[in-house]
Backbone as XML, in Angstrom:
<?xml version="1.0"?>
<chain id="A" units="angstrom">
  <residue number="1" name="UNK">
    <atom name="N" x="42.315" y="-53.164" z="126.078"/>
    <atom name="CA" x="41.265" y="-52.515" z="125.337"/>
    <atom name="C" x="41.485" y="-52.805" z="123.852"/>
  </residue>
  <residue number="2" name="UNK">
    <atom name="N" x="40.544" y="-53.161" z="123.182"/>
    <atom name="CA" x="40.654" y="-53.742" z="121.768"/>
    <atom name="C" x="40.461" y="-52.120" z="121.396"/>
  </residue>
  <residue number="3" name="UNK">
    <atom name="N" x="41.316" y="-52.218" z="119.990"/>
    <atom name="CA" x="41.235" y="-51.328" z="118.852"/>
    <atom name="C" x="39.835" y="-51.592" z="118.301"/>
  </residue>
  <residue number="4" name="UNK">
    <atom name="N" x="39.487" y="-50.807" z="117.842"/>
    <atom name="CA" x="38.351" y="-50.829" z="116.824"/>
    <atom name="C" x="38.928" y="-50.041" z="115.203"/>
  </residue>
  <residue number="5" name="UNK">
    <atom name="N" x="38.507" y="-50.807" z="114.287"/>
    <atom name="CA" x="38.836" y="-50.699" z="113.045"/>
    <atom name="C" x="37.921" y="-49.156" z="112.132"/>
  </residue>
  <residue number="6" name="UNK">
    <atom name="N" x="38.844" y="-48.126" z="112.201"/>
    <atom name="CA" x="38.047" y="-47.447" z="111.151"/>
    <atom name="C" x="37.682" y="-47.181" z="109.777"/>
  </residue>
  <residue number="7" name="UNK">
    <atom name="N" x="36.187" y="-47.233" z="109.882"/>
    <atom name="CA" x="35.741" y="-47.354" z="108.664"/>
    <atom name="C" x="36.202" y="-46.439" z="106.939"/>
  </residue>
  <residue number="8" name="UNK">
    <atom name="N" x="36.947" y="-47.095" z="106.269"/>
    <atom name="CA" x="37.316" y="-46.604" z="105.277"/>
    <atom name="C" x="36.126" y="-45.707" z="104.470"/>
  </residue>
  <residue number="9" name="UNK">
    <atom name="N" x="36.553" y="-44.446" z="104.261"/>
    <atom name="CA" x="35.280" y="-43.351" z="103.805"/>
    <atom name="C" x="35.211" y="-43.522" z="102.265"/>
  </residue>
  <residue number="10" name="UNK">
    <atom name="N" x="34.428" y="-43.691" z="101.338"/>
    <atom name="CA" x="34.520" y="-44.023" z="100.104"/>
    <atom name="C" x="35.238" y="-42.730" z="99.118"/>
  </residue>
  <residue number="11" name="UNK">
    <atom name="N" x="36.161" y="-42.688" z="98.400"/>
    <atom name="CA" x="36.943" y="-42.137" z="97.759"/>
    <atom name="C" x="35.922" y="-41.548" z="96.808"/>
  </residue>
  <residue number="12" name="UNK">
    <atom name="N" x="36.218" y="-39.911" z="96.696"/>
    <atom name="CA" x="35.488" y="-39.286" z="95.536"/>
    <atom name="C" x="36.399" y="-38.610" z="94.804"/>
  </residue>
  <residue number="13" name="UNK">
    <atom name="N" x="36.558" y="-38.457" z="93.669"/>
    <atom name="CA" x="36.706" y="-37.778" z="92.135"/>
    <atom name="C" x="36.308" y="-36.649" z="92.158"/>
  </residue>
  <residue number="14" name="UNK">
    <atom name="N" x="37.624" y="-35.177" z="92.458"/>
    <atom name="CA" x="37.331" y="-34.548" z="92.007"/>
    <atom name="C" x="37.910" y="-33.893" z="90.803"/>
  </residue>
  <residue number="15" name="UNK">
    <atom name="N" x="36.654" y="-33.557" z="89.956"/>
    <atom name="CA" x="37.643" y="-32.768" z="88.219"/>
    <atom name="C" x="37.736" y="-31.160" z="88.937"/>
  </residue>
  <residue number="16" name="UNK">
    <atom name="N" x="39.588" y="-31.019" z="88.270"/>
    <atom name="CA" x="39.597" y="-29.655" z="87.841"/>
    <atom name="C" x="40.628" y="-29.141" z="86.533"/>
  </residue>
  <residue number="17" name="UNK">
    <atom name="N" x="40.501" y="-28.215" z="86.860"/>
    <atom name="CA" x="41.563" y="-27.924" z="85.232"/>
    <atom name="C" x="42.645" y="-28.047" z="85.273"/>
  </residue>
  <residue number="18" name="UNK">
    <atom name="N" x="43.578" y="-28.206" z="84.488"/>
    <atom name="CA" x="44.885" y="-28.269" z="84.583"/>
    <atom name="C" x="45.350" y="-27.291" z="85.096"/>
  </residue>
  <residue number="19" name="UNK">
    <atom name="N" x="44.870" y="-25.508" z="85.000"/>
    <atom name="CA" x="45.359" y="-24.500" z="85.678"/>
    <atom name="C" x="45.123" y="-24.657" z="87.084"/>
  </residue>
  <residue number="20" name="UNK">
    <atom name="N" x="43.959" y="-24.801" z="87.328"/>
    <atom name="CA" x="43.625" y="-25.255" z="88.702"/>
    <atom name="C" x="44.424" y="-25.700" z="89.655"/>
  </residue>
  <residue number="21" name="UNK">
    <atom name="N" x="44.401" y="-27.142" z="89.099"/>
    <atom name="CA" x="45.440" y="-27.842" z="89.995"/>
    <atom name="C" x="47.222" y="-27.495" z="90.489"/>
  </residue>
  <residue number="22" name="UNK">
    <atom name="N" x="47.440" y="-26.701" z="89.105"/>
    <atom name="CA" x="48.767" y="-25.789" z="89.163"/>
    <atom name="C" x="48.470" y="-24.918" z="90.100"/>
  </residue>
  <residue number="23" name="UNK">
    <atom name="N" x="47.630" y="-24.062" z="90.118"/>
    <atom name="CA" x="47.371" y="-22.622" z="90.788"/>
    <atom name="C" x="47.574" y="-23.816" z="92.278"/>
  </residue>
  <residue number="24" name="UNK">
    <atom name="N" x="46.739" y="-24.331" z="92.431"/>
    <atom name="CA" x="46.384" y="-25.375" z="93.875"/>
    <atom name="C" x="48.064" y="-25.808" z="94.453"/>
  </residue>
  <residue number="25" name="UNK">
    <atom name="N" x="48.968" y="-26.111" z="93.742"/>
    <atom name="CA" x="50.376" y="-26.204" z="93.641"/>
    <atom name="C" x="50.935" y="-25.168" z="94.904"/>
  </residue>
  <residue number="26" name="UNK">
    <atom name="N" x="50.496" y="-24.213" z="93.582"/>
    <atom name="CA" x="51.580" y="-23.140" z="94.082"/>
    <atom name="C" x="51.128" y="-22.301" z="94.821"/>
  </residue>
  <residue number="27" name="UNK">
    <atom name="N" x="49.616" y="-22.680" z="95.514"/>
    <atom name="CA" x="49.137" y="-21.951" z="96.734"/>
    <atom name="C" x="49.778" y="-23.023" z="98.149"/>
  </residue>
  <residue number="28" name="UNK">
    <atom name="N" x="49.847" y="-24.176" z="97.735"/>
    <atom name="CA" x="50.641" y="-25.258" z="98.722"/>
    <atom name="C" x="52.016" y="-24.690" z="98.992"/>
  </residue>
  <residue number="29" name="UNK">
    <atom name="N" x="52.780" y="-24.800" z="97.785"/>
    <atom name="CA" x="54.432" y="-24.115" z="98.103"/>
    <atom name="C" x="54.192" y="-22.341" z="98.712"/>
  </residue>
  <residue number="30" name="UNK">
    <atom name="N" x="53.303" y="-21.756" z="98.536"/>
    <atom name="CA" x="53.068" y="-20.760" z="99.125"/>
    <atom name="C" x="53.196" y="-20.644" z="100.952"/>
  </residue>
  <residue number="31" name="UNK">
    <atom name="N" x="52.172" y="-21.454" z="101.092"/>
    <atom name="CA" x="51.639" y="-21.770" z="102.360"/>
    <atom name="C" x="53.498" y="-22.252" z="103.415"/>
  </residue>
  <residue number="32" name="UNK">
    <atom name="N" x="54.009" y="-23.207" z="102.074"/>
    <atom name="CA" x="55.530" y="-23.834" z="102.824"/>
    <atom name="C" x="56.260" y="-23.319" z="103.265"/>
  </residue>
  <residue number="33" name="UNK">
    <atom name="N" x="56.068" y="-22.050" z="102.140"/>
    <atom name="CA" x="57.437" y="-20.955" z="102.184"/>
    <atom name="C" x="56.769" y="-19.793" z="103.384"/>
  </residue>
  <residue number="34" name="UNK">
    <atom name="N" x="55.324" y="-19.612" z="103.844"/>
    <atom name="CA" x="55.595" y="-18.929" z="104.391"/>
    <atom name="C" x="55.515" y="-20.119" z="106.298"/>
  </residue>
  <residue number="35" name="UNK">
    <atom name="N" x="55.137" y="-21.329" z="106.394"/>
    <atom name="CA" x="55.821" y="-21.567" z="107.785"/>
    <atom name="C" x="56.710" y="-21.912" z="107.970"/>
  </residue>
  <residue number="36" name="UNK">
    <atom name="N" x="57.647" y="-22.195" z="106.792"/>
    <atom name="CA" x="59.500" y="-22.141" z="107.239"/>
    <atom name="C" x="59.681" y="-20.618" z="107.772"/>
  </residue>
  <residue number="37" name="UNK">
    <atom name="N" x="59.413" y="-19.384" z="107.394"/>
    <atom name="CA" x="59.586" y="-18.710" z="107.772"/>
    <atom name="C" x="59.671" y="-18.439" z="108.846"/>
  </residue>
  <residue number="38" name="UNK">
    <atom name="N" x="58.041" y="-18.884" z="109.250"/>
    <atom name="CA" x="57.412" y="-18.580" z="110.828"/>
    <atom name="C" x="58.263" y="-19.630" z="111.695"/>
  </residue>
  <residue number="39" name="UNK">
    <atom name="N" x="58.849" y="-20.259" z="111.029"/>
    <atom name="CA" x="59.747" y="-21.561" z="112.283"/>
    <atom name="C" x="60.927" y="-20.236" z="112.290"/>
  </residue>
  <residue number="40" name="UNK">
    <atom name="N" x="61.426" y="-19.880" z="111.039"/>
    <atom name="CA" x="62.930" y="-19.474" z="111.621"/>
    <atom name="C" x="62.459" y="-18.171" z="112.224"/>
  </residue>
  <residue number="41" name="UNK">
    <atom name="N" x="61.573" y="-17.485" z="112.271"/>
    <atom name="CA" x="61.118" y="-16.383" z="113.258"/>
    <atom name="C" x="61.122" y="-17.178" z="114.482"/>
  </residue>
  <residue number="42" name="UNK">
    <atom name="N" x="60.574" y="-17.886" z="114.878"/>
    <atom name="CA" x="60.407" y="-18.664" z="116.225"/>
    <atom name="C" x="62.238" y="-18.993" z="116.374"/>
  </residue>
  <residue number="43" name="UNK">
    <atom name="N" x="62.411" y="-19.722" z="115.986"/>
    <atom name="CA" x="63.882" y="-20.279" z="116.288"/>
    <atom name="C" x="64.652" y="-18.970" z="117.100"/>
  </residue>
  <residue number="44" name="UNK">
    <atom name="N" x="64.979" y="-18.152" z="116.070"/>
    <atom name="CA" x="65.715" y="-16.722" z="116.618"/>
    <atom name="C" x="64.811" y="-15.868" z="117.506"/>
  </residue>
  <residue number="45" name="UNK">
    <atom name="N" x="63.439" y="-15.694" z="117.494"/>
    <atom name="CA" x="62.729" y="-15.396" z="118.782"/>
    <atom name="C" x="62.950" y="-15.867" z="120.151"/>
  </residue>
  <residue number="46" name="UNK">
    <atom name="N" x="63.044" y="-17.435" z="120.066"/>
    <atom name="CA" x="63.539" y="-18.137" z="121.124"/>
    <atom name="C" x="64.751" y="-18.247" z="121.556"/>
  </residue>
  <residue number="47" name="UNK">
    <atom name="N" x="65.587" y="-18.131" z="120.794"/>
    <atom name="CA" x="66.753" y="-18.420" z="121.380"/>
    <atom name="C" x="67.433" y="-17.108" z="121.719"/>
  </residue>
  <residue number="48" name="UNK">
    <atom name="N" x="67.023" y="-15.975" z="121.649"/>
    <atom name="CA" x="67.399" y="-14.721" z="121.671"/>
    <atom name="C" x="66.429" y="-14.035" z="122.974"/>
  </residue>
  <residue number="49" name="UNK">
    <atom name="N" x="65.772" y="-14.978" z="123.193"/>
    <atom name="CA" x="64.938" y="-14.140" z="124.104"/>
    <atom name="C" x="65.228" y="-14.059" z="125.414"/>
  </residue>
  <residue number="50" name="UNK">
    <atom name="N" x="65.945" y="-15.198" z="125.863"/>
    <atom name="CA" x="66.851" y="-14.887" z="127.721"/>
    <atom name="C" x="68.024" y="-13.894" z="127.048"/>
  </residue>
  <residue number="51" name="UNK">
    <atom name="N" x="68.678" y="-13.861" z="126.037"/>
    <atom name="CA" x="69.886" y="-12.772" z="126.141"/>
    <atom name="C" x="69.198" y="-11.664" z="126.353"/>
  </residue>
  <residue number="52" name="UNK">
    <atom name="N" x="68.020" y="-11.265" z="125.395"/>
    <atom name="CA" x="67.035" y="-9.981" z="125.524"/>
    <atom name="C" x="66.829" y="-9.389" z="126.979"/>
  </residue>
  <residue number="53" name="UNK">
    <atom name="N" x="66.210" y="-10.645" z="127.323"/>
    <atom name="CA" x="66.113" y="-10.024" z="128.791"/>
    <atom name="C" x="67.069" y="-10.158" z="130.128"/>
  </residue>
  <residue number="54" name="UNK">
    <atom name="N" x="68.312" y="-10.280" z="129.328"/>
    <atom name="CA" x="69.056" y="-10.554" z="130.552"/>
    <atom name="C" x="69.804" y="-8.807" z="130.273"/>
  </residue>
  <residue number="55" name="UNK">
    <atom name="N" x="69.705" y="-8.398" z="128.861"/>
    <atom name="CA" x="70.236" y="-7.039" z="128.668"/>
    <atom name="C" x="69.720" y="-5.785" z="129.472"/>
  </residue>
  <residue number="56" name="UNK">
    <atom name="N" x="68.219" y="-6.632" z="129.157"/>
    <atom name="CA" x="67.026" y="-5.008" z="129.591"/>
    <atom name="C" x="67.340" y="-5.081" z="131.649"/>
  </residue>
  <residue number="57" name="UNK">
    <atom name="N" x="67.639" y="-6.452" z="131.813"/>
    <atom name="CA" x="67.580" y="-6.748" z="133.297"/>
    <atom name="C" x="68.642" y="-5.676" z="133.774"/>
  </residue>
  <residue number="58" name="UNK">
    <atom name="N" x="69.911" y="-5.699" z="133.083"/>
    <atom name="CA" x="71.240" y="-4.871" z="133.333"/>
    <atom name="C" x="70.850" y="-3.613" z="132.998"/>
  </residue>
  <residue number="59" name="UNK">
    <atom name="N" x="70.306" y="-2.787" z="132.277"/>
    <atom name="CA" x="70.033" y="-1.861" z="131.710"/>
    <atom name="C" x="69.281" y="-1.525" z="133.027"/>
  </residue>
  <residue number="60" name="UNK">
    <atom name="N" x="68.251" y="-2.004" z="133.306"/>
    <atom name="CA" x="67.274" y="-1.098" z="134.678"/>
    <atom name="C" x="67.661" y="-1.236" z="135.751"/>
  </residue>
  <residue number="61" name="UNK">
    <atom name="N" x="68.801" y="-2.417" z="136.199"/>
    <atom name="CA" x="69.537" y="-2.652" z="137.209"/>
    <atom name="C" x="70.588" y="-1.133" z="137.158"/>
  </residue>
  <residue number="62" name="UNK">
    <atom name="N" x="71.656" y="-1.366" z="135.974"/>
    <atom name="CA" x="72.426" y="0.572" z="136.213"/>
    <atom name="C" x="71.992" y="1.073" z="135.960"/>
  </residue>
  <residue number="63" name="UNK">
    <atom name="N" x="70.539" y="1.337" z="135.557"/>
    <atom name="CA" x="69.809" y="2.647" z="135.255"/>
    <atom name="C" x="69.078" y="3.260" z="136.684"/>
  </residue>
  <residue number="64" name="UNK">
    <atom name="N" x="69.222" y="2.156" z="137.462"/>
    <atom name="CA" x="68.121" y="2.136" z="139.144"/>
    <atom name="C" x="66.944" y="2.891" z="138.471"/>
  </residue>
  <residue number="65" name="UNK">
    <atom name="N" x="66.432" y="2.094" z="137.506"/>
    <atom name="CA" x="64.711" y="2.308" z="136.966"/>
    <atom name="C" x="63.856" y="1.753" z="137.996"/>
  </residue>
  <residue number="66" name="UNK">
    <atom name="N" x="62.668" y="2.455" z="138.330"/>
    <atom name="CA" x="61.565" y="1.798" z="138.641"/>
    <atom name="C" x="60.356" y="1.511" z="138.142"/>
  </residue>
  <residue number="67" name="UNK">
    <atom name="N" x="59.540" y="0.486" z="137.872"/>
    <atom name="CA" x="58.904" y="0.150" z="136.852"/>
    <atom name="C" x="57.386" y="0.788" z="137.291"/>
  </residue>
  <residue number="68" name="UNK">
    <atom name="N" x="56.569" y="1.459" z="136.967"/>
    <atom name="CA" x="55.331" y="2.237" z="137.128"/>
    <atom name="C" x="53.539" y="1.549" z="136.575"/>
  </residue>
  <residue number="69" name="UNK">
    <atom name="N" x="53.527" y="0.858" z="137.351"/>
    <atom name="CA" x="52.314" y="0.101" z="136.905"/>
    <atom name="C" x="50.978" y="0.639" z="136.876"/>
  </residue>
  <residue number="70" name="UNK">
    <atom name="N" x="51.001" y="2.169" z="136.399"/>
    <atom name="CA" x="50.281" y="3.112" z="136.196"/>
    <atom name="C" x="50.349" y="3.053" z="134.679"/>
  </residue>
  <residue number="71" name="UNK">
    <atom name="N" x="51.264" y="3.488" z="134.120"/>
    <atom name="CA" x="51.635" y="3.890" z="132.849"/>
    <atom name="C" x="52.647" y="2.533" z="131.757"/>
  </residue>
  <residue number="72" name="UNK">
    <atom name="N" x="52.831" y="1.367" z="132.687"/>
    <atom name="CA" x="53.228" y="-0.070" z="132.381"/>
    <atom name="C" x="54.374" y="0.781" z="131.838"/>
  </residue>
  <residue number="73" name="UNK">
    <atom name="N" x="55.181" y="1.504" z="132.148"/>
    <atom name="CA" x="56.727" y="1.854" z="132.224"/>
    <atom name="C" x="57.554" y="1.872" z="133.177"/>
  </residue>
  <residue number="74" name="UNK">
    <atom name="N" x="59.300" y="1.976" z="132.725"/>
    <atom name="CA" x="60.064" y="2.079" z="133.570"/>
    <atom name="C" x="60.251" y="3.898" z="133.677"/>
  </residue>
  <residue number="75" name="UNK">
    <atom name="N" x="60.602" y="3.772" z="134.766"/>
    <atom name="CA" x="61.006" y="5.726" z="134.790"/>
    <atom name="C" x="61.811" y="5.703" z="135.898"/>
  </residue>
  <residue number="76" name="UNK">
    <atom name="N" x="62.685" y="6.953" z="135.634"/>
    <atom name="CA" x="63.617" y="7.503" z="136.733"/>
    <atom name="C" x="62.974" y="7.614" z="138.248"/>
  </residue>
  <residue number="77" name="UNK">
    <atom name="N" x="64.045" y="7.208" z="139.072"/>
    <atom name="CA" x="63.448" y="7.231" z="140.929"/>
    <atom name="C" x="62.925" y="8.338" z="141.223"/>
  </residue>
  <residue number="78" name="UNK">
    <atom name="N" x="61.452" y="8.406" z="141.896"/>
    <atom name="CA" x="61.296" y="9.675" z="142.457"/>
    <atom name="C" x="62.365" y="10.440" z="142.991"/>
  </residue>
  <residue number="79" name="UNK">
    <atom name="N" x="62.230" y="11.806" z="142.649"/>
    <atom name="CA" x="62.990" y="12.461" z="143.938"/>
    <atom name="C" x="64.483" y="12.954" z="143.390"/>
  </residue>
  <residue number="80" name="UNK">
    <atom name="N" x="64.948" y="12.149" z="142.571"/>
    <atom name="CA" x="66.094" y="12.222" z="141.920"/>
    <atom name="C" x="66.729" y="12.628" z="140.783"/>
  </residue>
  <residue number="81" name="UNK">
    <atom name="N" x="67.003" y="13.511" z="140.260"/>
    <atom name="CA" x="67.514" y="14.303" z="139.183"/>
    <atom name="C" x="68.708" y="13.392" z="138.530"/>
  </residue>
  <residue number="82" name="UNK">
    <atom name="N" x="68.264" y="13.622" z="137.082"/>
    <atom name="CA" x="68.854" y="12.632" z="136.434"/>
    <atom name="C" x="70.033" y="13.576" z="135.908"/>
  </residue>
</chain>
């Protein structure tokens, strides 16, 4: 299958002020600083998230919780005094 060549879009000029383009700057480094963030939220979200649930797994395992898909909670076994 041949490539087809795309058409170069003609370049336009835009004026702005010198503040402008600063402000335009530092809404860019804005934007940087906040998805490094959102990566290292993800990073430690992810990599923390099988220990998370391997804790809560142990936790309702010796707790003998049963999970109530009435009220989307865990709660103590019928019948049984805690």
């Amino acid at each position: 299958m041949a490539r087809t060549k795309k058409k170069k879009e003609p370049m336009k000029t835009i004026k702005i002020s010198e503040a402008r383009y600063y402000d335009l700057i530092n809404r860019v480094n804005s934007l940087d600083r906040i998805l490094d963030s959102i990566r290292e939220i993800n990073d430690i979200y992810l990599s923390d998230l099988n220990t998370l649930d391997t804790i809560k797994y142990k936790f309702v395992s010796a707790l003998d919780l049963d999970w109530n898909s009435d009220t989307y909670r865990y709660e103590a076994p019928k019948g049984e005094e805690v």
